[in-house]
C-alpha positions in Angstrom: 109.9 156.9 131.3 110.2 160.6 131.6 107.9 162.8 129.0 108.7 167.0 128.8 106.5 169.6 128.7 107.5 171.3 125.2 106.0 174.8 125.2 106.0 176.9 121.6 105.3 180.7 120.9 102.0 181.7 120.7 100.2 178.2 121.3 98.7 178.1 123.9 98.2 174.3 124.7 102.0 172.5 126.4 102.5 169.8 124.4 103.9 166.9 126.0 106.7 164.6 124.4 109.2 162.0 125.0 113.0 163.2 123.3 115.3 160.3 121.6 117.3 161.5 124.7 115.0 159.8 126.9 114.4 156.8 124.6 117.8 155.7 124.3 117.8 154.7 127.8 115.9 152.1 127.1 116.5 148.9 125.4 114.4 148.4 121.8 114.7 144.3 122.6 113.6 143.9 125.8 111.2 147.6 126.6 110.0 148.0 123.2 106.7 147.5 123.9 106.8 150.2 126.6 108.5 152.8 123.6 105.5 152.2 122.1 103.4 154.0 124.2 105.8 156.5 124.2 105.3 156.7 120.7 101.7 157.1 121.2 102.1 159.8 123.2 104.7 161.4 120.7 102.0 160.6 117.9 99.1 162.3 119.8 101.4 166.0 120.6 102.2 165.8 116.3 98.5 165.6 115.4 97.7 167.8 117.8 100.4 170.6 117.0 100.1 169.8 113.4 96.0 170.5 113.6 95.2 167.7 111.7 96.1 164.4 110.9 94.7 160.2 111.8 95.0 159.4 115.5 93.0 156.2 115.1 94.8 154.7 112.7 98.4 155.8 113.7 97.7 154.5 117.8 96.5 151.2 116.5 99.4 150.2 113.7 102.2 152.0 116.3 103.0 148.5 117.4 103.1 146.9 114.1 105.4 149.7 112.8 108.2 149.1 115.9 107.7 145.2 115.8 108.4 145.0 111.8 111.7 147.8 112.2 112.7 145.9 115.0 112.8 142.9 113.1 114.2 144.2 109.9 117.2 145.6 112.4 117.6 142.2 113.6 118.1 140.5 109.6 119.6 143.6 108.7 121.9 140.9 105.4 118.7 141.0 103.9 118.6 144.9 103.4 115.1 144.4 104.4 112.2 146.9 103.5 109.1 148.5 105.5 106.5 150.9 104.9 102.7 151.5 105.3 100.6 151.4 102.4 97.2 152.9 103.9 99.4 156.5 104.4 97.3 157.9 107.5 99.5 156.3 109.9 102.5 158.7 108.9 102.3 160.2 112.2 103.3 156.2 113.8 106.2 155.5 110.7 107.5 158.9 111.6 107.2 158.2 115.8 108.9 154.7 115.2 111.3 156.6 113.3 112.4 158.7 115.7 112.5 156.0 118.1 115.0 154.4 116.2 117.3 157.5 115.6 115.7 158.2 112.1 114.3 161.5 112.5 115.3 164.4 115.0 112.7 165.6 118.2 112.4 168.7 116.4 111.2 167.2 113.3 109.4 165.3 114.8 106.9 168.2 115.3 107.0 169.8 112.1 104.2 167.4 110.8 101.9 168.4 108.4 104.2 171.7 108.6 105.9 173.3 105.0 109.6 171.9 104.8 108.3 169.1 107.4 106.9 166.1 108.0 104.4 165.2 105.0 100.7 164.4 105.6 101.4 161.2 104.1 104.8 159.2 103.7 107.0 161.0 101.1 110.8 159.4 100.1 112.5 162.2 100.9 111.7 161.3 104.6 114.4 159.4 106.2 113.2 155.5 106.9 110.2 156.0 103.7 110.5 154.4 100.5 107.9 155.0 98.7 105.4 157.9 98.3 102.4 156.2 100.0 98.6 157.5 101.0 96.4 156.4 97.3 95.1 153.4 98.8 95.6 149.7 97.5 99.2 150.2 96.0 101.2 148.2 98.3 101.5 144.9 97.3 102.3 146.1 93.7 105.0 148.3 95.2 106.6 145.5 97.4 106.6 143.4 94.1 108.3 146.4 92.8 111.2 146.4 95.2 112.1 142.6 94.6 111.9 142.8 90.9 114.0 145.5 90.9 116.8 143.3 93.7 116.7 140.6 91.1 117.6 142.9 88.0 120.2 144.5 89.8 121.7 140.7 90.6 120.8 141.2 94.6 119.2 138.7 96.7 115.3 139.3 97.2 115.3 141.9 100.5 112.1 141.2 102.6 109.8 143.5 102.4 106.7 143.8 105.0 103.8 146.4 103.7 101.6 147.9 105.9 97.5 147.3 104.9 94.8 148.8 106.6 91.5 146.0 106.8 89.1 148.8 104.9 92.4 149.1 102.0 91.4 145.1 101.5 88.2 146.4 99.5 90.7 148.2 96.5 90.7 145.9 93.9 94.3 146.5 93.1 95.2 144.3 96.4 93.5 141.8 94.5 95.1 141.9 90.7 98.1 142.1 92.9 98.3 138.4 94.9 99.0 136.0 92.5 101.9 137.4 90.2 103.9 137.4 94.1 103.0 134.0 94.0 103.5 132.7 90.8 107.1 135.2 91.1 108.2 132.9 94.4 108.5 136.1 95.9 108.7 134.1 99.1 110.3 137.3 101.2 107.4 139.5 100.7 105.0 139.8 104.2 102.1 142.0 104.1 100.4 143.0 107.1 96.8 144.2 107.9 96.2 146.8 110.7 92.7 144.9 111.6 91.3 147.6 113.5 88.0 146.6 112.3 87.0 150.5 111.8 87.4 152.7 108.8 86.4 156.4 107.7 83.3 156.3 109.3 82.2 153.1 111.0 82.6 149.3 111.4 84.6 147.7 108.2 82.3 144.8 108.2 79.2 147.2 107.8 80.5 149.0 104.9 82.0 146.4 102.8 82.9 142.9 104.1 85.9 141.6 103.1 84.2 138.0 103.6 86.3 134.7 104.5 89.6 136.5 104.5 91.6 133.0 105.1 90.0 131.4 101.6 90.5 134.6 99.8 94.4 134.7 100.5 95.7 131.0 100.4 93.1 131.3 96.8 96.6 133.7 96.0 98.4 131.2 96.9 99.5 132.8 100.0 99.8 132.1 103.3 97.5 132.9 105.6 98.6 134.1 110.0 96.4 135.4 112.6 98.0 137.1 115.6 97.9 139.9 118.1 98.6 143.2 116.8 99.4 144.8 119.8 102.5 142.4 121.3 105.2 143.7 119.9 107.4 140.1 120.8 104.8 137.8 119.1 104.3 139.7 116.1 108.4 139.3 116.0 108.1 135.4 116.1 105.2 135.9 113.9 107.4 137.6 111.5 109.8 134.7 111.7 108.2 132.4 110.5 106.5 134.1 107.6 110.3 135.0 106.3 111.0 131.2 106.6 108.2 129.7 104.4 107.9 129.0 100.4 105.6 131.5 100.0 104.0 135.2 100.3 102.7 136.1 103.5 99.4 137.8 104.5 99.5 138.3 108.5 96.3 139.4 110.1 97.2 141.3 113.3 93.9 141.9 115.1 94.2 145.6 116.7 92.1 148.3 118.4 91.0 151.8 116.3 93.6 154.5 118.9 94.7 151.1 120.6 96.3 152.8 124.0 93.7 155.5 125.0 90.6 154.3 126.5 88.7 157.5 125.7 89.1 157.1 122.1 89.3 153.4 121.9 85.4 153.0 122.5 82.8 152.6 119.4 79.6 151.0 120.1 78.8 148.0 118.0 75.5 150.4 116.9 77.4 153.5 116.3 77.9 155.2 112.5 80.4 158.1 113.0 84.1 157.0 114.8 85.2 160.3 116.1 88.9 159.9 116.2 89.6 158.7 112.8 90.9 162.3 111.2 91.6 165.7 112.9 93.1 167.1 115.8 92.1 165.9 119.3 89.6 168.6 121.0 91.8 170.6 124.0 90.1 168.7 126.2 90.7 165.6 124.5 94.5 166.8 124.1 94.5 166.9 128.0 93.1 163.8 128.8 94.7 161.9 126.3 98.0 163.2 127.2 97.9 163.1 131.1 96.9 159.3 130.7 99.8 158.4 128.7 102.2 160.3 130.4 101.2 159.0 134.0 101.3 155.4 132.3 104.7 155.7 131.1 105.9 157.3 134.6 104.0 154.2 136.3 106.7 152.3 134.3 104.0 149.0 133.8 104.8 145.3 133.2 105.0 144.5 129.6 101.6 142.4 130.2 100.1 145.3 131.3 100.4 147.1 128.1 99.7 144.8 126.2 96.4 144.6 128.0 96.2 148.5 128.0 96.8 148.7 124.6 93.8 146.1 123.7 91.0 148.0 126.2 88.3 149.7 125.4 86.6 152.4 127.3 82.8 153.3 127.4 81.3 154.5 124.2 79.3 157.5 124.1 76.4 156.4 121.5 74.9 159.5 121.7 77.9 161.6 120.0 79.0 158.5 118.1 75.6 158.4 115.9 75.6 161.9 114.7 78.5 163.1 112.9 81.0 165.4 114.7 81.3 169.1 114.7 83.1 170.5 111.7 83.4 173.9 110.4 80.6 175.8 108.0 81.8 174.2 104.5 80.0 173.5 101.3 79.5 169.8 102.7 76.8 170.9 104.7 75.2 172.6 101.9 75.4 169.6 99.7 74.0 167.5 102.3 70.8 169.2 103.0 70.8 169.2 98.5 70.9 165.8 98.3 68.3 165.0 100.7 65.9 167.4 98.8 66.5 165.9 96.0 66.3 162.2 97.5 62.5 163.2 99.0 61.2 164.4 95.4 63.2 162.4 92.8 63.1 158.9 93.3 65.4 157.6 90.5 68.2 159.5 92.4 70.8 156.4 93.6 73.5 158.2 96.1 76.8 155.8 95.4 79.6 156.8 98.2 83.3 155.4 98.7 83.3 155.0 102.1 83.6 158.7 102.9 80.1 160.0 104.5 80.7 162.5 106.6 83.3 164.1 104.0 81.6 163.8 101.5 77.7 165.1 103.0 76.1 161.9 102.2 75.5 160.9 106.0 71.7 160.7 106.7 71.1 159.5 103.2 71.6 155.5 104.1 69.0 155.9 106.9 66.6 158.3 105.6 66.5 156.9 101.9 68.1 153.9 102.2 66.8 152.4 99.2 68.6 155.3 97.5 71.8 155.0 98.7 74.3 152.4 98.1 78.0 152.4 100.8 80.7 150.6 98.1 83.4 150.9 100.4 87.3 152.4 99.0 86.2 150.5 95.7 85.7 153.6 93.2 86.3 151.3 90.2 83.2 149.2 91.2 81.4 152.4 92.1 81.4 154.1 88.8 80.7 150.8 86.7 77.8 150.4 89.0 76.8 153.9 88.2 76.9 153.2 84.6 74.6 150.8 84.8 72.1 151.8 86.9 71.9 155.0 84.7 71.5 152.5 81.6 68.4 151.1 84.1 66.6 154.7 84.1 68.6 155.7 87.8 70.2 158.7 88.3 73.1 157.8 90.3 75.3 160.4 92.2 78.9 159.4 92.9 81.0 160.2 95.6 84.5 160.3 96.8 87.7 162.1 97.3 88.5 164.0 93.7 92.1 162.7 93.6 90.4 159.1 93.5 87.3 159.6 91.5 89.0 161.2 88.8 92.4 159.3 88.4 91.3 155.6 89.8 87.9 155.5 88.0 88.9 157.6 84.6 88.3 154.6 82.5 85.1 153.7 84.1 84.3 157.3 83.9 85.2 157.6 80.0 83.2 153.9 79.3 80.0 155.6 81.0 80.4 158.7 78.9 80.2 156.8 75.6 77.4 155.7 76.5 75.1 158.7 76.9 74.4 158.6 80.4 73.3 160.9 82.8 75.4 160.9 85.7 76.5 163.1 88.5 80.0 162.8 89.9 80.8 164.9 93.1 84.5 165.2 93.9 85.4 166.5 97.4 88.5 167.8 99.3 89.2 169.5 95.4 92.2 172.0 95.0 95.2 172.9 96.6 93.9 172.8 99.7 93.8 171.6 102.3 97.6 171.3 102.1 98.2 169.1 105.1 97.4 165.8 104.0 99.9 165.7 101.1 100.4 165.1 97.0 97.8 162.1 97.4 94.8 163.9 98.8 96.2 167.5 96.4 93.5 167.2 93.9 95.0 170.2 91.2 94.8 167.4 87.7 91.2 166.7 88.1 90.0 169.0 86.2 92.2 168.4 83.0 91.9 165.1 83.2 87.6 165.8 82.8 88.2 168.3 80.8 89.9 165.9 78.2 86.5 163.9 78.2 84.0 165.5 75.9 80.4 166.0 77.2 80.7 166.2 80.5 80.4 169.5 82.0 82.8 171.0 84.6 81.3 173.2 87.8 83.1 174.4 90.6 80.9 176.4 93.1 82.3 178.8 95.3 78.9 179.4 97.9 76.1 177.8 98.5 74.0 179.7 95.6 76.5 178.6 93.3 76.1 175.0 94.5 73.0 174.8 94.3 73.1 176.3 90.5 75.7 173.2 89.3 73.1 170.9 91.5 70.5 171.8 89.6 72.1 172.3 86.3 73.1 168.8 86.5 69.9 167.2 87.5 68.4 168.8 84.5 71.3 167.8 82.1 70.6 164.7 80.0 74.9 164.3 79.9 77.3 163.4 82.5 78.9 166.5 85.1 81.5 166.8 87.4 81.1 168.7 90.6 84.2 170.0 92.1 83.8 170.6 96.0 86.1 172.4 98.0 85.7 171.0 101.4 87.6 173.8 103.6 86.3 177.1 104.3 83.0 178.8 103.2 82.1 182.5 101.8 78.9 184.2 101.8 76.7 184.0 98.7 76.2 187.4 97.6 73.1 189.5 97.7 73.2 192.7 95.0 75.8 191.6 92.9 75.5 191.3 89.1 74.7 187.9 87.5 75.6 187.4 83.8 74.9 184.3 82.7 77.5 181.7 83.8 79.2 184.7 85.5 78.5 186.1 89.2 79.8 189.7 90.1 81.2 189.7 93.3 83.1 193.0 94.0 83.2 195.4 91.5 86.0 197.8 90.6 88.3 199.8 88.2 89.9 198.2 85.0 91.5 194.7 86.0 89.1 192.2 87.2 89.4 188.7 88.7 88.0 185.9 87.8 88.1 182.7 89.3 85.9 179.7 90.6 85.6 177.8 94.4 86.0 178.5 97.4 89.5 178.7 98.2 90.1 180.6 95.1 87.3 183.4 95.6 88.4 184.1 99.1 92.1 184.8 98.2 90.3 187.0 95.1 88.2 189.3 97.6 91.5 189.4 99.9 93.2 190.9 97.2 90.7 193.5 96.4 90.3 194.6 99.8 94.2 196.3 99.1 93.1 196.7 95.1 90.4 198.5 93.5 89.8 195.5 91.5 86.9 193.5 90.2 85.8 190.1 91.2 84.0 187.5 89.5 83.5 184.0 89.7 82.5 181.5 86.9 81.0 178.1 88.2 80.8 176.1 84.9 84.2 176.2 84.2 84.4 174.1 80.9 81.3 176.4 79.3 82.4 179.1 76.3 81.3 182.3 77.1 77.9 183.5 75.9 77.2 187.2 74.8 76.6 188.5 78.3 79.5 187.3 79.6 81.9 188.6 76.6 79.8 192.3 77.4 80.5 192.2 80.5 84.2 191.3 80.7 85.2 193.4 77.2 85.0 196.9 80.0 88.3 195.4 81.1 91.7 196.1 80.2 93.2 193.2 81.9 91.9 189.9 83.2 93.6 188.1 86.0 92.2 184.1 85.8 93.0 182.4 89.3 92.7 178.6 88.3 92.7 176.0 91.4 94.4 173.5 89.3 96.7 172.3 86.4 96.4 174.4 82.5 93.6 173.0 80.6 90.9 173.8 78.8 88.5 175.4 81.5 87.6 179.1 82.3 91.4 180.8 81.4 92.1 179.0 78.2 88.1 179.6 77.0 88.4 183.9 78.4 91.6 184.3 76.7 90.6 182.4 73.5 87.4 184.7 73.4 88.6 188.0 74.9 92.1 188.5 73.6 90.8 189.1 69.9 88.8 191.8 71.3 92.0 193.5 72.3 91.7 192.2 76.5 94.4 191.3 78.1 94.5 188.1 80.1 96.7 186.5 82.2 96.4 183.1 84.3 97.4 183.1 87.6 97.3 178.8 88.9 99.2 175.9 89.6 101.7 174.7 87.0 103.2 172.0 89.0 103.5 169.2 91.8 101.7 171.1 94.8 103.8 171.5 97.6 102.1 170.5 101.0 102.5 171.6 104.8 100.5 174.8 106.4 98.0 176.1 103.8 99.8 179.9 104.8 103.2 178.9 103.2 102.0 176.7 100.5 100.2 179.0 99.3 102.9 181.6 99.2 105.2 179.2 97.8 102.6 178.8 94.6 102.1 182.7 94.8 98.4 181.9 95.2 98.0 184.4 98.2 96.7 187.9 98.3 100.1 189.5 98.9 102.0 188.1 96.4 99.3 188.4 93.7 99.4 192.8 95.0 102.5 192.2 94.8 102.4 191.3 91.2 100.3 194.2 90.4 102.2 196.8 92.2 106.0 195.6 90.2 103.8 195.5 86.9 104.8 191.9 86.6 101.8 191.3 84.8 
């Protein structure tokens, strides 16, 4: 099989990349398994372009994704149904859709891209859906599709759903089992990508799913084992799941970037899997990529890739017990806070949702491990458990992704709230950006949806002074708060500004100031004044009303410009135009008012006019 070298303005690594040309001279039947690994490579050049995006993942369900189309083609009477619940292997459902004449070459490589390929499945991709990437969704969704055939007075289509092994710790896999069963829905086949690895390390060491077997045919389910990576058993698997009186569970045993022995390898000891999320390294890019093109030019046996696919290479402990290189961010600030407070503070209990290296709690489990509890993508669990230990004189500190903390764990948040407790919750990968991922991972209703809780205060720092102030600020309030952490980008905490009060002087200037909060926010604030001779503020307890220092120092201007990293609600524009406006200020909110749009964080951010030219813009029309 022939892959082309496809060369782009102003990059400077070749991508390499198999067309549908080239695909459609061979047969989906009988070479499918050989497509596959031209999908890999295909999967590897859209990461790579798109500069982010989950290798692991996508490489080891590639297989699974061509077997289940290639099936559904097959009983196409059934109008049958497939997607991926787990969302990171979008790059694999969009390769297998090209493969099958779905989606174009060109966009193909517009993942991750505005206008292209989401970060995560989205329906208005041809060949998706449903809107997938929230974890634990899918069953209820495929239950969704053959209630809704049954209404309509259609036959019940099958419908296989993609799981990832690590999704099988959401609880709402669990509530969802036994109304499939007790519905007959006898068509529906779910399928778990068993790659045995998850964000960070080995599933079984973060939160064992147990006997897997008992747990299902409990459901009433049935229960198959079989090999992930051939594409023709997984067929006859598939056959005989559609056949039976019952729901299906299959558990296809697979390999974490299945097809590349230089990112296959994990040591059985290791604590940081390097290929899970993020672009391949140029070096990586080149091995990678020469490996699969030269396998696909060798034109193998059919037994030799599936062999290929199920190798490992050597594992490099070394790199694979530290955490991998990423760039200066607040994580790393909030790590080295959390292990201060950890060495003096022994009631401190770290809870973390399987997301330690994103979220800055790696190094807690081995140097405090008495203080640190892994509860796996179960934030439900996590939160009760905070409650409680808080009830039992703890202090826990909760972590995960804001879109999940605050949305999957609201009622548990609320519950802890009425009862008094003091308890820190830290939300990462906050805001607007990063962009790439996609409406699951867009955290911009967080804060309204806190913010509709009473007694919990609201902080989001934009350096690592401000960080430090909510840190400390929390450990010393007796209520719940909520830390809002933008994980991209960091600025420089500032040296001779002005601090009043709750509010930190960045740049100052003539009549219209800015004030804002975060990271992502204060950086497109001090972009703007560097072509305005404006002011620049930023206000880290966002929820707080303004004292008498702050109302002094904002009162010298005649118009205030509120940039807001998220929905309207009651945080720092609503409480400055509440207070200021009767003292004759103008203000004026400048934010997100709607579904985010996704792709590269330049447009995006255009699109919302959230960037530095259009807010000038603004300025200079007297828009505003």
């Amino acid at each position: 099989m022939r892959a082309e070298n496809w060369n782009f303005p102003n990059e400077e690594i070749p991508l390499w990349f198999v067309p549908q040309e080239e695909l459609r001279n061979y047969s989906l039947d009988s070479q499918i398994q050989l497509i596959s690994f031209a999908c890999r490579l295909n999967i590897l050049s859209m990461i790579k372009r798109a500069g982010s995006g989950h290798i692991g993942s996508s490489f080891s369900a590639i297989d699974i994704c061509l077997a289940s189309k290639l099936f559904l083609k097959n009983h196409s009477s059934q109008n049958g149904i497939f997607f991926s619940s787990k969302g990171h292997d979008a790059p694999a459902i969009y390769a297998a859709g090209h493969s099958f004449g779905e989606l174009s070459d060109e966009s193909l490589l517009t993942l991750r891209r505005f206008e292209g390929l989401p970060g995560h499945p989205e329906i208005q991709i041809p060949g998706v859906p449903t809107n997938t990437g929230s974890l634990g969704m899918g069953i209820s969704k495929s239950k969704g599709f053959i209630l809704g055939a049954r209404n309509a007075g259609k036959p019940d289509p099958i419908v296989i759903t993609l799981l990832g092994d690590g999704e099988l710790q959401e609880g709402q896999i669990w509530e969802s089992m036994p109304g499939a069963f007790r519905d007959n829905m006898k068509t529906l086949i779910t399928i778990v990508d068993g790659n045995k690895l998850q964000s960070d390390t080995w599933t079984e060491q973060v939160l064992p799913v147990g006997d897997l077997e008992s747990r299902v045919t409990g459901c009433g389910w049935e229960y198959i084992e079989c090999d992930g990576h051939d594409i023709a058993k997984l067929q006859k698997t598939l056959s005989t799941a559609v056949k039976g009186s019952r729901p299906v569970l299959i558990y296809a045993h697979t390999v974490k970037s299945s097809g590349v022995p230089l990112m296959s390898n994990f040591a059985a000891d290791s604590s940081f899997y390097r290929y899970h999320s993020g672009a391949p390294s140029d070096e990586d890019y080149a091995i990678a990529s020469k490996f699969l093109c030269e396998t696909l030019a060798s034109n193998p046996t059919e037994e030799a890739l599936k062999s290929l696919a199920r190798q490992r290479g050597h594992s490099d402990s070394f790199l694979d017990k530290i955490p991998r290189h990423r760039p200066p961010s607040l994580i790393q600030a909030w790590n080295h806070l959390l292990k201060g407070a950890c060495s003096t503070d022994s009631k401190i209990v770290v809870l973390d949702a399987d997301l330690s290296f994103d979220t800055g709690t790696y190094g807690i489990s081995t140097e405090f491990p008495t203080q640190y509890v892994q509860c796996g993508i179960a934030e439900q669990d996590m939160v009760s458990m905070a409650g409680t230990l808080a009830l039992s004189g703890s202090l826990p500190i909760v972590h995960s992704f804001a879109s999940f903390l605050t949305t999957r764990s609201l009622e548990q948040i609320f519950n802890n709230t009425t009862e008094n407790s003091q308890i820190i919750y830290a939300g990462f990968l906050a805001g607007i950006v990063p962009t790439g991922p996609g409406h699951s991972h867009q955290a911009v209703i967080d804060v309204g949806i806190i913010s509709a809780i009473p007694n919990i205060k609201i902080f989001e720092p934009a350096c690592t002074t401000e960080l430090e102030l909510a840190f400390n600020k929390s450990l010393s309030n007796q209520s719940p708060s909520y830390i809002r952490i933008n994980s991209i980008g960091l600025i420089e905490s500032p040296s001779n500004s002005g601090q009043f009060s709750n509010l930190l002087l960045r740049r100052e200037g003539d009549s219209i100031a800015i004030v804002t909060s975060g990271v992502t926010m204060t950086q497109i604030a001090l972009e703007t004044a560097l072509h305005k001779n404006i002011s620049v503020y930023t206000r880290y307890e966002i929820n707080r009303p303004l004292d008498l220092l702050e109302i002094e120092e904002l009162g010298k201007y005649k118009l205030i410009l509120v940039l807001e990293n998220f929905t309207p609600c009651k945080s720092n524009f609503e409480i400055i135009k509440d207070t200021m406006e009767p003292l004759h200020v103008r203000c004026l909110r400048i934010g997100i008012d709607e579904i985010p749009r996704n792709g590269d964080q330049e447009s995006v951010l255009k699109w919302h006019k959230l960037d530095a030219d259009s807010i000038c813009d603004l300025i200079d029309r007297n828009l505003i």
